[in-house]
C-alpha positions in Angstrom: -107.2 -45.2 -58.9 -106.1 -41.9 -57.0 -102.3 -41.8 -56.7 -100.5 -42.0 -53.6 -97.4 -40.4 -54.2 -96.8 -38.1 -57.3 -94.2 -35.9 -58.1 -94.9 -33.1 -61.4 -91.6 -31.4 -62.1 -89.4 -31.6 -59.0 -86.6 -29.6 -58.6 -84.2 -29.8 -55.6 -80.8 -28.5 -54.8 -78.5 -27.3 -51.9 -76.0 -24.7 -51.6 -72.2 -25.4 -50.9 -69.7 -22.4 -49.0 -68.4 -21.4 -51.8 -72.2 -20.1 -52.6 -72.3 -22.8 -55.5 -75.3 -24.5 -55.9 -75.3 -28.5 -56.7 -78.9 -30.2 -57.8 -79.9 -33.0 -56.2 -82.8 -33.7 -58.4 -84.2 -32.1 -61.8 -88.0 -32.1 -63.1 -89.1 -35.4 -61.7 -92.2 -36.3 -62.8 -93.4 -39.6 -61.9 -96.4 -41.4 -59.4 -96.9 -44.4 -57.4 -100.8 -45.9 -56.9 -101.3 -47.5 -53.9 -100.2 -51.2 -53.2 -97.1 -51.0 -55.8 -93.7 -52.4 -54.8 -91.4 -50.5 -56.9 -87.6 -50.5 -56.6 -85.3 -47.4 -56.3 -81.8 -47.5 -58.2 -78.9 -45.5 -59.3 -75.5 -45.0 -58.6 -74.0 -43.0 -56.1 -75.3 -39.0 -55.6 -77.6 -40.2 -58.2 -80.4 -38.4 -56.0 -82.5 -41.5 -54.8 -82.1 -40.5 -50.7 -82.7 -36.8 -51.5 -86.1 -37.9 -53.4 -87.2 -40.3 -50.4 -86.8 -37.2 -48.5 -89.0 -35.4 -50.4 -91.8 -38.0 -49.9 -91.9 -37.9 -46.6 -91.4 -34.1 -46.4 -88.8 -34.1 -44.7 -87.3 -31.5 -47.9 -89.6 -29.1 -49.5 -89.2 -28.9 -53.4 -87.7 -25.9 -54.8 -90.0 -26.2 -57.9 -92.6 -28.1 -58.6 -94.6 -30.4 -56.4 -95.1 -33.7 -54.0 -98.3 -34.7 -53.5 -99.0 -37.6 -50.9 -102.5 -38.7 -50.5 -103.6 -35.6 -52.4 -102.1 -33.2 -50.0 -98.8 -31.0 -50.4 -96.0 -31.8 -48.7 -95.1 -27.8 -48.9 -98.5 -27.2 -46.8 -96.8 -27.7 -43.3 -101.0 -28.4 -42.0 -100.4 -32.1 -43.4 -97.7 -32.7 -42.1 -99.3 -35.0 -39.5 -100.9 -36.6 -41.7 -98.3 -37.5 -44.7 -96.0 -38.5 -41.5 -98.6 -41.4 -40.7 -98.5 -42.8 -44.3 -95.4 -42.8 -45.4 -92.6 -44.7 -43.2 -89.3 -44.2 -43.7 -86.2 -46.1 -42.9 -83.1 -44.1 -43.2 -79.9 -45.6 -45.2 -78.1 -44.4 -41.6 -80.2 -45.9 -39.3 -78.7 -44.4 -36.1 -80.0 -40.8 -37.3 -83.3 -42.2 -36.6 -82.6 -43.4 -33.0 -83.6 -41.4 -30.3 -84.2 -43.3 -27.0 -81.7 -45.3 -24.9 -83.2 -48.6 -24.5 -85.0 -50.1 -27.5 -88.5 -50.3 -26.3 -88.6 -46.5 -25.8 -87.4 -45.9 -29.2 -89.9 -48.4 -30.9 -92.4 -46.4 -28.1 -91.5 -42.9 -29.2 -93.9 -43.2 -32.6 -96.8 -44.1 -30.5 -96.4 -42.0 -27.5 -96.6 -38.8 -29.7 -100.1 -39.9 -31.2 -101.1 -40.0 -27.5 -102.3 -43.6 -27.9 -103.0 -45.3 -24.8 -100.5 -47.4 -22.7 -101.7 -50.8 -23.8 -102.1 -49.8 -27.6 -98.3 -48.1 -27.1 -97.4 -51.8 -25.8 -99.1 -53.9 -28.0 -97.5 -51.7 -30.9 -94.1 -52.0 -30.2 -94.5 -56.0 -29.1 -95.7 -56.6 -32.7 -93.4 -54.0 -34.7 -90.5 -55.7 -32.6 -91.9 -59.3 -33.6 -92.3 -57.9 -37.0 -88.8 -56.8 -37.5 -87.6 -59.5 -36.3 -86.0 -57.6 -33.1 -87.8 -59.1 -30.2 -84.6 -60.4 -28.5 -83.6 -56.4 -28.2 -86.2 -55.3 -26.2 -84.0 -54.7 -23.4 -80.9 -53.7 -24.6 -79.8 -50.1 -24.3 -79.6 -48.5 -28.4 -76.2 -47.1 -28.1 -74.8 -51.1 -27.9 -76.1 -52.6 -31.2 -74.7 -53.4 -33.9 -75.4 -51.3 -37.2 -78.0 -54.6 -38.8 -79.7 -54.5 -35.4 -80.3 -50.6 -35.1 -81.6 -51.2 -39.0 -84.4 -53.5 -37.5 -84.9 -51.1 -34.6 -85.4 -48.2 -36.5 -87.8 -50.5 -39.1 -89.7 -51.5 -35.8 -89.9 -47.9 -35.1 -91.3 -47.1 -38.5 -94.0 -50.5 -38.6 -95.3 -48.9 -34.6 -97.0 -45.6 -36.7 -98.5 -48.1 -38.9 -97.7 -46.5 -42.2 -99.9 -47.3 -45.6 -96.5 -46.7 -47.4 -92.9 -48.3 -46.2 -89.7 -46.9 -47.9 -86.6 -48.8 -47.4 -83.8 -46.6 -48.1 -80.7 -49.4 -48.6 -82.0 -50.9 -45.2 -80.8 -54.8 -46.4 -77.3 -53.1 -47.1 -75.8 -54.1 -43.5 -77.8 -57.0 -42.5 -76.5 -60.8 -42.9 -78.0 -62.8 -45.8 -79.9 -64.9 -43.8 -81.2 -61.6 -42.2 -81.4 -60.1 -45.5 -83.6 -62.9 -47.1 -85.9 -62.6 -43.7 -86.3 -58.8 -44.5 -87.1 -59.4 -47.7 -89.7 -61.8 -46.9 -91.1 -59.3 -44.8 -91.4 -57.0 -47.6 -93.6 -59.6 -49.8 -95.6 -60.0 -47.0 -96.2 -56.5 -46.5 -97.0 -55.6 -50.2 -99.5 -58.8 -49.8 -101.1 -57.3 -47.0 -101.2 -54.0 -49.3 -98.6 -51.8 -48.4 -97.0 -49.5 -51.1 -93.3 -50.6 -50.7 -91.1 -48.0 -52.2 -87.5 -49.6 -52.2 -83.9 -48.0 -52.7 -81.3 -50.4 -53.3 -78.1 -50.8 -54.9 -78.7 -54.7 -55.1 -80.0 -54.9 -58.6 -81.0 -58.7 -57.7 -83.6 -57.3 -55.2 -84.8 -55.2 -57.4 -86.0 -57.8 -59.4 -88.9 -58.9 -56.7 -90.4 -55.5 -57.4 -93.0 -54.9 -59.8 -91.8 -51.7 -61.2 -88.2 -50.1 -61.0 -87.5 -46.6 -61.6 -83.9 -45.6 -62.5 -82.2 -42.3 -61.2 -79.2 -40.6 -63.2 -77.6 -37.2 -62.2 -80.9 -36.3 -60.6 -83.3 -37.1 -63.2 -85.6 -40.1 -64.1 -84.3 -42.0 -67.1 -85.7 -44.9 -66.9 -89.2 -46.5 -65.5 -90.7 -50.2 -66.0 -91.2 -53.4 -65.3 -87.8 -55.4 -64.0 -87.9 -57.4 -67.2 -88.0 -54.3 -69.3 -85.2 -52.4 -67.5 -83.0 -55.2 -67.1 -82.9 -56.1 -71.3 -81.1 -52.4 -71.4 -77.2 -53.5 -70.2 -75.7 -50.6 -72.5 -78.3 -47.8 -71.3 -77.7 -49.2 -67.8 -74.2 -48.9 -67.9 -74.0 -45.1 -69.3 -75.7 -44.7 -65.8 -73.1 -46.5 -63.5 -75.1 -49.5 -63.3 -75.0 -53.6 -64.3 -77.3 -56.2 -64.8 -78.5 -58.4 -61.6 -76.3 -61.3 -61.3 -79.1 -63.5 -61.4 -79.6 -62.2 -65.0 -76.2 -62.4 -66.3 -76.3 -65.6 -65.5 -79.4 -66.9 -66.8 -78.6 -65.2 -69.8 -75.2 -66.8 -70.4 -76.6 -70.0 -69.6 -79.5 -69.7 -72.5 -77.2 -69.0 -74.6 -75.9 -73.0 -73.7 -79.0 -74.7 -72.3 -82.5 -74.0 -74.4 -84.0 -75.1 -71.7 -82.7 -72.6 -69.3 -84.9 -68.9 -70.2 -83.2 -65.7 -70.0 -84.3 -63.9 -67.2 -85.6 -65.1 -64.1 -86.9 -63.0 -60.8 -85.3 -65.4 -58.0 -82.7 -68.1 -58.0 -85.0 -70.8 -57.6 -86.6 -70.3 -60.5 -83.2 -70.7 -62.3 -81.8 -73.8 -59.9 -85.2 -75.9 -60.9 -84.5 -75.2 -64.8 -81.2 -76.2 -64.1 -82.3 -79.5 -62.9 -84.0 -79.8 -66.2 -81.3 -79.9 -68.7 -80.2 -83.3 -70.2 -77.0 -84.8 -68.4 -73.4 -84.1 -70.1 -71.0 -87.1 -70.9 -68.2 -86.5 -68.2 -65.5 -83.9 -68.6 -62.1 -84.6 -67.3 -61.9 -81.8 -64.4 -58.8 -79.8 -63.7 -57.0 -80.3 -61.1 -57.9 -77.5 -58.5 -55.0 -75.0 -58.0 -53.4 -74.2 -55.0 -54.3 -70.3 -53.0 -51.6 -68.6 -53.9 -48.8 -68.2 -51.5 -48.3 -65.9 -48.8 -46.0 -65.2 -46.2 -45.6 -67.8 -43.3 -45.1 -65.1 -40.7 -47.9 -64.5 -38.3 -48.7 -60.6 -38.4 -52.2 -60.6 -36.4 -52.9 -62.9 -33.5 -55.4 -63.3 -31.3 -56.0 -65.8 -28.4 -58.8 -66.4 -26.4 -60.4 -63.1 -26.8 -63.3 -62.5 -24.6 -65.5 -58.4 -24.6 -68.6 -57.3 -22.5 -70.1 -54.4 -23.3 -71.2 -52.8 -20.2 -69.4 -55.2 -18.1 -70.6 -55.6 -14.2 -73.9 -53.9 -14.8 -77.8 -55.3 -15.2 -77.0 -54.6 -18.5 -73.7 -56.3 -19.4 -74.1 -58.1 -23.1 -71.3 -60.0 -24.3 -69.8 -59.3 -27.5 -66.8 -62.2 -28.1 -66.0 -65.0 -25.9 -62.7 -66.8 -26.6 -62.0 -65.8 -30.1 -58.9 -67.2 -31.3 -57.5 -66.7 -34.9 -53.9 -65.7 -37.1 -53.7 -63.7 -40.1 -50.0 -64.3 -42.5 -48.4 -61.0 -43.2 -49.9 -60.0 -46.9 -52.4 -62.3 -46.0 -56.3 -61.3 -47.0 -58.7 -62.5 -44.9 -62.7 -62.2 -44.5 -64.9 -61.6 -41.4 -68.1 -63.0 -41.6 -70.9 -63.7 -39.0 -74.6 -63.2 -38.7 -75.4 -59.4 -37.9 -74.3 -58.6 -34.2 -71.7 -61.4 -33.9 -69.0 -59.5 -33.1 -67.4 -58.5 -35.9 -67.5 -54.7 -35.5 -65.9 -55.1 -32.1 -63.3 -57.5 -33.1 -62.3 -55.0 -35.7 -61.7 -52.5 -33.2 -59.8 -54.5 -30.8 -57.5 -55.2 -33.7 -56.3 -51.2 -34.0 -56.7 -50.9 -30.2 -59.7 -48.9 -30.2 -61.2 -51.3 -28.0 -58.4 -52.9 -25.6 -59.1 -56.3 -24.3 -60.5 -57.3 -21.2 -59.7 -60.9 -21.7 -57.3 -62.8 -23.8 -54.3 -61.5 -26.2 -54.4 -59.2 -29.2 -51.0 -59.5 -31.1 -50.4 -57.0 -34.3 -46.7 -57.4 -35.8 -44.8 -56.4 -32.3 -47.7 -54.6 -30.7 -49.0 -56.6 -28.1 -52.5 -55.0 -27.0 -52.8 -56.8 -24.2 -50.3 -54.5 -22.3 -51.4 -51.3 -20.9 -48.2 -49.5 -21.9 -48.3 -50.2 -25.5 -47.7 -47.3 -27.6 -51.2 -47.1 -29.5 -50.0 -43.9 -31.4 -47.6 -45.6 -33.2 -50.0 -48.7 -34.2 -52.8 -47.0 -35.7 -49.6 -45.6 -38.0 -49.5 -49.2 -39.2 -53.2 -49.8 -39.3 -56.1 -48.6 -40.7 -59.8 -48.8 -39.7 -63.1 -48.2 -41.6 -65.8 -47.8 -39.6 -69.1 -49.7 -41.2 -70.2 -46.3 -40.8 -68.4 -44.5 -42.1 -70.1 -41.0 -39.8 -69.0 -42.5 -36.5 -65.3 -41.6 -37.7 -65.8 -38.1 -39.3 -64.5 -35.2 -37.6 -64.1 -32.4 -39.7 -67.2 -30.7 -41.9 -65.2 -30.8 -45.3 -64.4 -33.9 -47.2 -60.7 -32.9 -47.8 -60.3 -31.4 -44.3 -61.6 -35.0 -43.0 -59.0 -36.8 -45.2 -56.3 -34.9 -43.9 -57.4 -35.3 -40.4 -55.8 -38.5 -39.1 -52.4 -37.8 -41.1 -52.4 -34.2 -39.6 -53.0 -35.6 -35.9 -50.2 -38.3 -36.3 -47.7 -35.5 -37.2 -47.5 -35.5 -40.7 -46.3 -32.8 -42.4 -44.9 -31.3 -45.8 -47.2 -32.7 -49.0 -50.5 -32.9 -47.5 -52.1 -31.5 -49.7 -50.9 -34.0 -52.5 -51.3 -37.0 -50.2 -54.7 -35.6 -49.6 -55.3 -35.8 -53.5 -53.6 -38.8 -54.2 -56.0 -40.9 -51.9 -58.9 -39.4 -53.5 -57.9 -40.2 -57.1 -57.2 -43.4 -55.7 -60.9 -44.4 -53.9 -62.7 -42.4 -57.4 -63.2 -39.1 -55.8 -62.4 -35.7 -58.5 -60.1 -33.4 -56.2 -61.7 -30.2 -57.4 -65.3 -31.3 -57.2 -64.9 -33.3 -53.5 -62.4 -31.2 -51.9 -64.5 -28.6 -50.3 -67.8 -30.5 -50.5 -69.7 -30.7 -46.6 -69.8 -34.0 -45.6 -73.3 -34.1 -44.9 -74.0 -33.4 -48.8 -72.4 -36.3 -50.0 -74.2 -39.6 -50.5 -73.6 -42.9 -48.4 -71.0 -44.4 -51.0 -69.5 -41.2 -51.5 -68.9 -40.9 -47.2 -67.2 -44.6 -47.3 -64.6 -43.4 -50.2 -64.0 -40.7 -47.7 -63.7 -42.8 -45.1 -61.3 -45.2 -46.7 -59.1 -42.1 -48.3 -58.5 -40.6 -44.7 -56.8 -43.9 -44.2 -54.9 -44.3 -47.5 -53.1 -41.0 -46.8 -51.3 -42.6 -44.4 -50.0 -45.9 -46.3 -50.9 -48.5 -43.7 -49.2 -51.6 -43.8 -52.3 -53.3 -42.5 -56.3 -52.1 -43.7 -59.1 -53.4 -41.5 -62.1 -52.7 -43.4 -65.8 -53.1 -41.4 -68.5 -53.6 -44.2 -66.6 -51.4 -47.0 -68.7 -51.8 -49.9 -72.3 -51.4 -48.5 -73.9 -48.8 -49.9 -72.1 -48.6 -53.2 -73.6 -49.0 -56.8 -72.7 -51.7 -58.3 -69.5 -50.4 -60.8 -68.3 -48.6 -57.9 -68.5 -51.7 -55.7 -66.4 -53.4 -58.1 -64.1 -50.8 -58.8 -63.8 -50.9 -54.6 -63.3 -54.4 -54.7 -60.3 -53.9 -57.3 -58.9 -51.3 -55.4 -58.5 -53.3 -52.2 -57.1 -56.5 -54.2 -54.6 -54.0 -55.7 -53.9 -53.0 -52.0 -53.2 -56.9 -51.5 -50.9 -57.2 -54.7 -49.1 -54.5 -53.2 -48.1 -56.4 -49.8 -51.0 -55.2 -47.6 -52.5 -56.7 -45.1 -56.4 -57.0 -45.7 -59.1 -58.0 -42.8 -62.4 -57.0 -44.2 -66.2 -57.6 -42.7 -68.9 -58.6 -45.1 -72.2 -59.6 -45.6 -71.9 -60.7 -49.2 -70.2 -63.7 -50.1 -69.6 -63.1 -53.8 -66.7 -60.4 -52.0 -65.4 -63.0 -50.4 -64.9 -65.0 -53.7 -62.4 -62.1 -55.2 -60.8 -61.2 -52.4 -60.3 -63.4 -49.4 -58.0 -66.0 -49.2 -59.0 -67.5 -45.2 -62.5 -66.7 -43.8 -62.6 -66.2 -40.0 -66.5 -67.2 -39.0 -67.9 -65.8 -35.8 -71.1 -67.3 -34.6 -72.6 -65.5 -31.2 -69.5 -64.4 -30.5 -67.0 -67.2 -31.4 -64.8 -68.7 -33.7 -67.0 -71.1 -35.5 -64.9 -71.5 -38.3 -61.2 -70.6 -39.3 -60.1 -71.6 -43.1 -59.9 -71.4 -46.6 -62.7 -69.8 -48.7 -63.6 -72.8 -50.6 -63.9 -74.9 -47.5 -66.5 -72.3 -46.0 -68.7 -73.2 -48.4 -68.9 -76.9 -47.6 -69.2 -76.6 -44.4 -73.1 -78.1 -43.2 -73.4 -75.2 -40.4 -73.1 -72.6 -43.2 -76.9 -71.9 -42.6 -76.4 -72.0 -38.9 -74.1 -69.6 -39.0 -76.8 -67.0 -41.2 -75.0 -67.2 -44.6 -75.3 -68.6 -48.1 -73.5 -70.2 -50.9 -72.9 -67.5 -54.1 -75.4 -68.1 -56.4 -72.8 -69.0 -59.0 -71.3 -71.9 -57.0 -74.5 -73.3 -56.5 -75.2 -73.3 -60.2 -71.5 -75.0 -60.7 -73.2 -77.8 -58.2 -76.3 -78.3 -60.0 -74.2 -78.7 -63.0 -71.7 -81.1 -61.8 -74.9 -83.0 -60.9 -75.5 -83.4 -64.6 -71.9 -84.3 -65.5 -70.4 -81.2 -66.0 -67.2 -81.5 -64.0 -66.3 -77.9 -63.5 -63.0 -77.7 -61.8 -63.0 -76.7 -58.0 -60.9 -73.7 -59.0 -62.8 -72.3 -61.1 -64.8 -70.0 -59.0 -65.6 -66.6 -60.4 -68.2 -66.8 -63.0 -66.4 -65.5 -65.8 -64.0 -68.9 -65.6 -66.9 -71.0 -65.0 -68.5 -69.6 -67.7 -65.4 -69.8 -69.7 -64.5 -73.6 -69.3 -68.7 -73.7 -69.7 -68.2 -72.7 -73.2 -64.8 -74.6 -74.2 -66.2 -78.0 -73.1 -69.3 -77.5 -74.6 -68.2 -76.8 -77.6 -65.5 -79.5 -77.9 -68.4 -82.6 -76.2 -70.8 -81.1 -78.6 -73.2 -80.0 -75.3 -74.2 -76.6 -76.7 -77.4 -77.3 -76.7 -78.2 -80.0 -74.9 
């Protein structure tokens, strides 16, 4: 079968100011037939963005060559052509907008082929539908939220009616119930007989694919099937990478169930076995410990806050409607809500980017409701990451950028070793990131920015909108750490997330907003027993549900124990003292 995409020795690099150049990727040499699904990873500035660039020819190798359909990429007469096979979704999905109302940018595609009106109609209808997006047809582009301009630009992409779709991170800031629906759409696609081509840092998707190629410094070291790749924990990890979750798991649990294999490509799989295994005599439980304790003064509180976007015009959407919630000082609290809830724009209410137009926004003795309240001095005390992390950039250079905010709020003196101190601190070398453009660095690397132009200042409050997307998954973690150390330290955290395993380590209250409202206010643990927890577009951690399939057979694992490594931990100790091994 002919190959549809083939790379034979690839080189690629770009040049900093210094005159320096950096490679992006070295001697690739790999192809793709058509109707594969193969997965993307690698950790951060790895090169996978850089190489999706290269399909599509939007770069031109240095050395070497990219072949798609049989024709060069470096021949600027295909162009056309490799355009209208391969589709490509960026991992910044606004730099692929370019209309003001939806329709005309799912239109745009379509209206350069010079297809007729009723094809150009029909096209975006379905790639709307398709997406998932329908609902938006309307709205002006400039309003959406960052998981509905992903599906826009997808919609955009599915209108040219591509034979190959490349998702480049595009589940990274959708909702999981969004998230599972894009992925769905994927297997329907590859049944259908698209090639999917998919870049992701969530190693658990990249178990659906049927081949996974591996990306280190630039160079392909590794290419197989999911099962092969995912056997190689030690050779994964010398490339900043872990094993899915859904195969850790499985393979602790063989190690106590016989009946429970390995590895496993989807949870289901796993949750059936599970249902399998022969029921355990009854374990006294634990008694389930208390959250720890945190200060009983109220530092953020808001009442009855209400935001339309556009307000008084055909097209006003509203974005909250009587939102009402408290955060403890040194409190750590989670933001969750289906993609385009509002939690973007209750973020920026709460450092008085957005002011409110109804209702009361109280942070420590700022009271945001009051038109002479000195904003200045708040955004001092609190820190906000944009979800992404571009919208906030000012300057070209990453240390310039750092610097910025300190350096417009009139600090002075040791800049310079502020400036380094908040990049050691978010895993970014001073001497290699210092001078680096912005625009070089990869998506993870632009959110450790992003979080460092903040930590400069010392906030006594960080408000963090999506702040590990994008990462690989030993940077996620190490991200995760570092904000729980931010905690320990007296902060106080408000963080967005899709992911609910985050939640687990670092929130101690979950606010829930559901079309714009408070659907739920409370403790982690109680989020997850709630019966609208579908409803509201999200889903129960993988682990807890195997803890609940496993109490179901007797195994009384204590309420508290909620990270896997305890579960698996008291696992182990009752087992071996009931004599359950290997039940």
């Amino acid at each position: 079968m002919k190959n549809l995409i083939e790379f034979d020795g690839v080189d690629f690099s770009y040049s900093l100011p210094s005159g320096e150049r950096i490679d992006a990727v070295r001697d690739l040499t790999f192809s793709i037939q058509p109707g594969e699904w193969v997965a993307l990873i690698g950790a951060n500035g790895s090169g996978k963005t850089t190489l999706v660039k290269l399909v599509n020819g939007l770069f031109v190798p240095d050395g070497g060559m990219v072949r798609v359909g049989g024709s060069l990429t470096s021949d600027r007469t295909h162009q056309a052509e490799i355009f209208s096979k391969i589709g490509l979704v960026f991992q910044n999905p606004r730099d692929q907008i370019v209309a003001s109302l939806v329709e005309e940018d799912t239109a745009f595609g379509p209206e350069n082929l010079c297809l007729p009106r009723a094809e150009i109609n029909e096209r975006v209808d379905a790639s709307l539908a398709m997406s998932g997006a329908a609902y938006l047809k309307k709205r002006p582009t400039y309003f959406l939220s960052a998981g509905e301009t992903q599906r826009i630009a997808l919609a955009g992409v599915l209108a040219l009616r591509p034979s190959c779709l490349i998702f480049d991170e595009t589940t990274s800031m959708l909702d999981p119930r969004s998230r599972c629906d894009l992925l769905e759409l994927m297997r329907k696609f590859h049944a259908q007989g698209f090639t999917i081509l998919h870049v992701t840092h969530d190693l658990d998707e990249a178990l659906l694919a049927e081949r996974v190629l591996v990306l280190h410094a630039g160079r392909l070291v590794m290419d197989g099937s999911p099962q092969q790749i995912f056997q190689k924990d030690e050779q994964l990890r010398e490339y900043g990478l872990t094993l899915p979750f859904l195969v850790r798991f499985a393979r602790d649990l063989a190690s106590l169930f016989p009946s429970i294999a390995p590895f496993y490509r989807s949870a289901g799989e796993l949750l059936i076995d599970l249902r399998k295994i022969s029921a355990a005599g009854q374990t006294a439980a634990e008694p389930r410990r208390e959250p720890s304790s945190v200060r009983s003064d109220i530092l953020i509180d808001v009442t009855r806050l209400a935001h339309a976007y556009m307000a008084g015009t055909p097209l006003e959407r509203t974005a909250l409607q009587d939102v009402t919630f408290s955060v403890a000082e040194g409190q750590s609290a989670g933001l969750v809500g289906q993609t385009g809830s509002g939690k973007s724009t209750l973020l920026q209410h709460l450092n008085g980017l957005i002011r409110p137009q109804q209702g009361k926004v109280r942070m420590g003795d700022f009271d945001l409701s009051q038109k002479d309240v000195d904003v200045r001095a708040l955004r001092r005390q609190v820190g906000l990451v944009f979800q992404i992390p571009e919208a906030q950039f000012f300057e070209t250079y990453a240390g310039d950028e750092i610097a910025y905010a300190a350096r417009m709020l009139g600090y002075s003196g040791k800049l310079r070793e502020l400036v380094q101190t908040a990049m050691q601190m978010v895993g970014l070398d001073f001497e290699r990131f210092v001078d680096r453009p912005l625009r070089s660095l990869s998506g993870g690397q632009k959110r450790r920015v992003a979080l460092a132009s903040y930590l400069v200042m010392q906030p006594r409050v960080l408000l963090l909108d999506e702040p590990f997307a994008g990462l690989d998954p030993l940077i996620h973690q190490e991200m995760i750490e570092l904000v729980r150390g931010f905690h320990e330290e007296g902060k106080t955290i408000v963080l967005s997330t899709h992911t609910m395993r985050d939640l687990l380590q670092i929130a101690q209250k979950v606010i829930v907003l559901n079309e714009g409202k408070t659907a739920f206010e409370g403790s982690t643990m109680h989020l997850f027993h709630q019966p609208l927890l579908q409803t509201w577009g999200l889903e129960i951690p993988l682990e807890l549900s195997i803890a609940e399939e496993l109490r179901k057979k007797g195994w009384n694992i204590p309420g508290d124990k909620v990270q896997w490594r305890d579960m698996l931990q008291w696992l182990r100790a009752n087992a071996a003292e009931g004599g359950h091994a290997h039940l």
